[in-house]
C-alpha positions in Angstrom: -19.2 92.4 99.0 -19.4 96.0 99.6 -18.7 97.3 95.8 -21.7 94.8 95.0 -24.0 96.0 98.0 -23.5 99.8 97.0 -24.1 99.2 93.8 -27.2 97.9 93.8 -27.8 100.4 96.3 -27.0 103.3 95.0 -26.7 102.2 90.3 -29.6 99.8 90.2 -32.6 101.2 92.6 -31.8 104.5 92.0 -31.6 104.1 88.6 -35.4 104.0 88.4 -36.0 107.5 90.5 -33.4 109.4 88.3 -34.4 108.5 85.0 -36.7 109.8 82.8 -40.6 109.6 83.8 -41.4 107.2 81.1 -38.4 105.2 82.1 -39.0 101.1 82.3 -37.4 99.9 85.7 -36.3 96.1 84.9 -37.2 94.2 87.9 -35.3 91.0 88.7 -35.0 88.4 92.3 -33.4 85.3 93.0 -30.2 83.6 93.0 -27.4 85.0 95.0 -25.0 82.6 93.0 -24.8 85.5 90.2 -25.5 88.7 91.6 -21.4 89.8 91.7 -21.5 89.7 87.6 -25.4 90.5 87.3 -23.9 93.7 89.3 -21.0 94.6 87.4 -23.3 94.1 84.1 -25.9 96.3 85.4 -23.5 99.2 85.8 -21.9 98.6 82.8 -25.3 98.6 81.0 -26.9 101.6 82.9 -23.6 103.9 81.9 -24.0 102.5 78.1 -28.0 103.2 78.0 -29.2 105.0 81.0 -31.7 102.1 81.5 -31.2 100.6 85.3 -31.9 96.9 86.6 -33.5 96.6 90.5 -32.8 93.0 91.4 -33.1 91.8 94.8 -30.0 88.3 95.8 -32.7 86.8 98.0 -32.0 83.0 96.8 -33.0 80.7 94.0 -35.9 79.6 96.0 -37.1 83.3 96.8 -36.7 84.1 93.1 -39.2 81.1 91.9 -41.9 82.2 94.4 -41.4 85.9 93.5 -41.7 85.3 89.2 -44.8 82.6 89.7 -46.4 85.5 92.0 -45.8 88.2 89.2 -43.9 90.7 91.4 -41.1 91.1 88.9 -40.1 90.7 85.6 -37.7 87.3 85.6 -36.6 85.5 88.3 -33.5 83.6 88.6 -32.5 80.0 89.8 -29.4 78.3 89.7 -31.9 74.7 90.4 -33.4 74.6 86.5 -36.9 73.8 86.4 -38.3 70.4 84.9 -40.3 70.7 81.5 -43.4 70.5 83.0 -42.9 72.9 85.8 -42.5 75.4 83.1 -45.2 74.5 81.1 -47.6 74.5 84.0 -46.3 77.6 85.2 -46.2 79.0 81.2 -43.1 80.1 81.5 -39.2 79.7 79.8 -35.8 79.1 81.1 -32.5 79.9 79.9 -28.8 79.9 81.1 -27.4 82.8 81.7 -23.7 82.4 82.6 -21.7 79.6 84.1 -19.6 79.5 87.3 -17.8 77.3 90.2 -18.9 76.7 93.6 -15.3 75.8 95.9 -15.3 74.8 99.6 -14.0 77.4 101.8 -12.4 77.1 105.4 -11.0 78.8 107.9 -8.0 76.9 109.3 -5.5 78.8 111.0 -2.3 79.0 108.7 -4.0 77.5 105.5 -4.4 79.6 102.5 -6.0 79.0 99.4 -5.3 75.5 97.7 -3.2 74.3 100.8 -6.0 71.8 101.6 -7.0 68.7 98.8 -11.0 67.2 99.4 -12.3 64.8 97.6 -16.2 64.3 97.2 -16.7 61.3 99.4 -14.9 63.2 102.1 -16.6 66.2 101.7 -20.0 64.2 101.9 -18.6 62.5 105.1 -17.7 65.9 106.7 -21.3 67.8 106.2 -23.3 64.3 107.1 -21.5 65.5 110.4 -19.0 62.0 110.3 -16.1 63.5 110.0 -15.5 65.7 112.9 -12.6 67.3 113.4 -9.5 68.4 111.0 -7.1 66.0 111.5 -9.2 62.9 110.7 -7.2 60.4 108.8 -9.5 60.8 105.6 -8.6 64.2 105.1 -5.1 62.9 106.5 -4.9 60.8 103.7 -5.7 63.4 101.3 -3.1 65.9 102.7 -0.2 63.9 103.7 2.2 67.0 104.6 -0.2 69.2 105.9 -0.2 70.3 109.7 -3.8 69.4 110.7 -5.2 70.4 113.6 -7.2 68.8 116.1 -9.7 71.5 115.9 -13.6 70.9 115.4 -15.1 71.2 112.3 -18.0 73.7 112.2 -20.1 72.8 109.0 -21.8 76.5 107.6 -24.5 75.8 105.4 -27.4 77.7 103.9 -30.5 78.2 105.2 -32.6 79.9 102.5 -33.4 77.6 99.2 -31.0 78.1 97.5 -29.5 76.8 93.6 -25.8 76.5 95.5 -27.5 74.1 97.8 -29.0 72.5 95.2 -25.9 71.9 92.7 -23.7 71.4 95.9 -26.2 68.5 97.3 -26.8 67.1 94.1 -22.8 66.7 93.5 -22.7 65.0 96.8 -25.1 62.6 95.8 -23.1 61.7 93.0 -20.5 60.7 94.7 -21.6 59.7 98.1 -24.4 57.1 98.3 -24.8 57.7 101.6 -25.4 61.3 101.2 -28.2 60.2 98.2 -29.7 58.2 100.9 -29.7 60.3 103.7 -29.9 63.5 102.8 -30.7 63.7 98.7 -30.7 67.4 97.1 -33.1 69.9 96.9 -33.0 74.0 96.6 -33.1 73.2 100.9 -33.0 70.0 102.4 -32.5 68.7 105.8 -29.0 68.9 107.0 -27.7 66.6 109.7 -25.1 69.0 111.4 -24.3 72.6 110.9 -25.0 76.3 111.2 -27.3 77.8 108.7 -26.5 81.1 107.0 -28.7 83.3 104.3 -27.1 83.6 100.9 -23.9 82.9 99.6 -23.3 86.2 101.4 -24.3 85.1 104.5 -22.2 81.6 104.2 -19.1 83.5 103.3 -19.5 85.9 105.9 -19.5 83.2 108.7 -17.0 80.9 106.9 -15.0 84.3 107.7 -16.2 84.8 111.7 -15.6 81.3 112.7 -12.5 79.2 113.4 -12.3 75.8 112.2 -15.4 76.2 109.6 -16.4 75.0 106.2 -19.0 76.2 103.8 -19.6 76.0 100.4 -19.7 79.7 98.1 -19.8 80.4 94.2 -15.9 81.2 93.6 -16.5 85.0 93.3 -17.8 85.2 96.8 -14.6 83.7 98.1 -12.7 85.5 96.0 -14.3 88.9 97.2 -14.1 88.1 101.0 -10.9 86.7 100.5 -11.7 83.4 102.0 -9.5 80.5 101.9 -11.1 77.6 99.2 -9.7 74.1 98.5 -8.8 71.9 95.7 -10.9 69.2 94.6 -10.2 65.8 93.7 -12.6 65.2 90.2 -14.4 62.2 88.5 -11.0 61.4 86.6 -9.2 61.4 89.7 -7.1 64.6 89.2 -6.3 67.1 91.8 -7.6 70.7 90.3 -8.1 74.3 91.2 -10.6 76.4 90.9 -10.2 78.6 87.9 -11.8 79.5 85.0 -10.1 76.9 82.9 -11.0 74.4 84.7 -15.0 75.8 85.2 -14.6 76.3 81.0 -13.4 71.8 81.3 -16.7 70.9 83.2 -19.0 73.2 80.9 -17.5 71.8 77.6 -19.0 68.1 78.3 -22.3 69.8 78.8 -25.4 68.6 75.9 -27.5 71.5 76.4 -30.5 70.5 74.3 -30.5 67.6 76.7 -33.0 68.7 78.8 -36.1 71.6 78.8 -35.6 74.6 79.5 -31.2 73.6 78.6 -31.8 72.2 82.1 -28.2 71.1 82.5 -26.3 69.9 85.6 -22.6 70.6 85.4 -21.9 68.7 88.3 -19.2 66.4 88.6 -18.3 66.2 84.7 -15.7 63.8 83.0 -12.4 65.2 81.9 -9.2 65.5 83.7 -9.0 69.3 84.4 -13.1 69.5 84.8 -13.8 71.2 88.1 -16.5 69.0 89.8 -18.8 71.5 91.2 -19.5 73.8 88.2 -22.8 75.0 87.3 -25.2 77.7 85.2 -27.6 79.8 86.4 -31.0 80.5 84.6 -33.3 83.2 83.9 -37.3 82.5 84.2 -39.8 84.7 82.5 -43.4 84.9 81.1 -43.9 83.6 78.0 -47.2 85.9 77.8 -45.8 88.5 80.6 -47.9 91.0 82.4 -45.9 93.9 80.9 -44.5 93.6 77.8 -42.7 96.7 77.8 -40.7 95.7 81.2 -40.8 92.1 79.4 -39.4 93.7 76.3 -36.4 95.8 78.0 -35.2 93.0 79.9 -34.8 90.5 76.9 -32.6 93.6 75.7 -30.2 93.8 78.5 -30.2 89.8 78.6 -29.1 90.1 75.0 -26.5 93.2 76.0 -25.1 91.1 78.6 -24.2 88.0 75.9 -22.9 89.8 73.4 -20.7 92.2 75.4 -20.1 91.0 79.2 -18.1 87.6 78.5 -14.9 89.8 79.7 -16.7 90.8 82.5 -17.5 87.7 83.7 -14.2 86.2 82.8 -12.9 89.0 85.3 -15.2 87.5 88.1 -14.1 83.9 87.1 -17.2 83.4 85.6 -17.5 81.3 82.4 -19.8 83.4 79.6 -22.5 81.0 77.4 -21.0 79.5 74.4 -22.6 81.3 71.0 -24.7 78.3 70.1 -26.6 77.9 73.1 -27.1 82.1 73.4 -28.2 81.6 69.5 -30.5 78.9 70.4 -32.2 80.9 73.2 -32.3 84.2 70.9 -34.6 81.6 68.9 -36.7 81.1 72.1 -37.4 84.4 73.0 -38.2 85.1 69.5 -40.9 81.7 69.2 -42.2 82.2 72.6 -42.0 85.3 74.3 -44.9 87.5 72.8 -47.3 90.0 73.7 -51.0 89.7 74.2 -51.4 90.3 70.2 -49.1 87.7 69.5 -46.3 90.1 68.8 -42.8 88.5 69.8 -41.3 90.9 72.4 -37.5 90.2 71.5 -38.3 91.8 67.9 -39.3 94.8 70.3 -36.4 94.6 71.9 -34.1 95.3 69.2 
């Protein structure tokens, strides 16, 4: 996580002190689910236009409080807000890029993909019932594997968090045990476990402690080279995570389904569908404090569609098919305005 950490250090903040006097800092919190390719497009887009982006992985939850309090410019949640959240609020949501959240462990001798789960297991192990390793339900799953007796140390986060929420609600899909118990929320009340801030902070104690399991978007255990699992789906097939199999889950997805293309990617149909996919959204002003800022950020949102799907394909992340990035164009142009009633995306380009 260092390239990411130094360069929001030392691209996005600084951005704002070296430019040009008149220059509009684009101010952004929330989800640490994204930040790896909202960091990689940020110093792609400050080399292309000079302009630099400031935001601040501090968790879905932390990103909510911070847009409704009108200390930046959008927020960003990977936990979409209901229709009447945002209309209460006066505010739109959009999907800004797709990923994979994996299970990661730290199991002496396993690597990467050694290790099948299934959902009902996975439930079974962070409801704290499954305790050790070699339990015969992971047994079962792993028939060849070398197990050990080891202790199962359940890492978790602690911060709200859209991981937590996509993660609990996929467990609640297929556990009704875990629906009872324990439901799914941006936090919610776990019954074992240590608690960790970020995805940053789960992967960096998944990584410190023997015998763990957490759950991380994919580029975070990629980047910390942590060891994930494979994943038994809704079809019953045994897949990997990869960006072909994130691209599986996302095809199913209706999003005009819900306000705000509130759309859960959890646990889709389809044979080579990933079961713990997701998107991550943008929230903004309709009416925003400052339009300029307002104005600037719609442009690097529109930047990022139209030239970072590579990027993000680089990062395993899944880019926003065309319709859905032409339907929210169509948003920010009907919605997003200025106190005149001027729409701030015609500003923008």
């Amino acid at each position: 996580m260092k390239l990411f950490h130094s360069l929001m250090a030392a691209g996005f903040i600084a951005a704002a002190a070296s430019g040009p006097a008149l220059a509009i800092d684009i101010s952004g919190a929330g989800a640490t689910f994204p930040y790896p390719i909202y960091a990689k497009w940020a110093d792609a887009y400050k080399k292309e236009t000079g302009n630099g982006l400031n935001y601040q992985s501090i968790g879905s939850g932390g990103g909510i409080k911070q847009i409704k309090a009108k200390t930046v410019t959008f927020g960003a949640s990977d936990a979409p807000l209901l229709g009447k959240e945002l209309d209460e609020s006066g505010l739109i949501q959009f999907p800004m890029v797709m990923g994979g959240i994996v299970p990661v462990v730290n199991i002496e001798g396993m690597k990467s993909g050694d290790l099948v789960i299934d959902g009902p297991t996975l439930a079974k192990i962070f409801l704290g019932e499954i305790k050790t390793w070699n339990d015969p339900a992971i047994a079962k799953l792993n028939p060849s594997a070398k197990l050990p007796s080891q202790s199962i140390a359940v890492v978790h986060r602690s911060d709200g968090s859209g991981t937590t929420y996509n993660f609990a609600y996929y467990l609640a899909e297929v556990s009704p045990d875990w629906k009872w118990k324990v439901g799914f929320n941006t936090s919610v009340e776990w019954p074992v476990g240590i608690g960790a801030k970020g995805n940053e902070g789960v992967a960096n104690n998944v990584a410190q402690t023997k015998g763990s399991i957490g759950y991380v978007e994919y580029a975070y255990a990629k980047q910390n080279k942590l060891t994930y699992t494979k994943m038994v789906n809704k079809a019953g097939k045994t897949v990997e995570p990869t960006s072909a199999t994130f691209q599986a889950a996302a095809a199913n997805a209706n999003w005009d389904s819900a306000p705000g293309y509130g759309v859960i990617l959890a646990n889709q149909p389809g044979v080579e569908s990933w079961p713990m996919t997701a998107a991550t959204w943008i929230l903004m002003y309709k009416k925003p404090q400052d339009p300029a800022a307002a104005a600037e950020a719609l442009k690097f949102f529109a930047w990022s569609y139209e030239n970072g799907a590579k990027m993000a394909e680089e990062l395993d992340y899944i880019a926003m098919p065309k319709n859905v990035v032409d339907s929210v164009k169509k948003t920010w142009a009907g919605e997003v305005k200025d106190a005149s009633g001027k729409p701030l995306y015609a500003m923008a380009r």
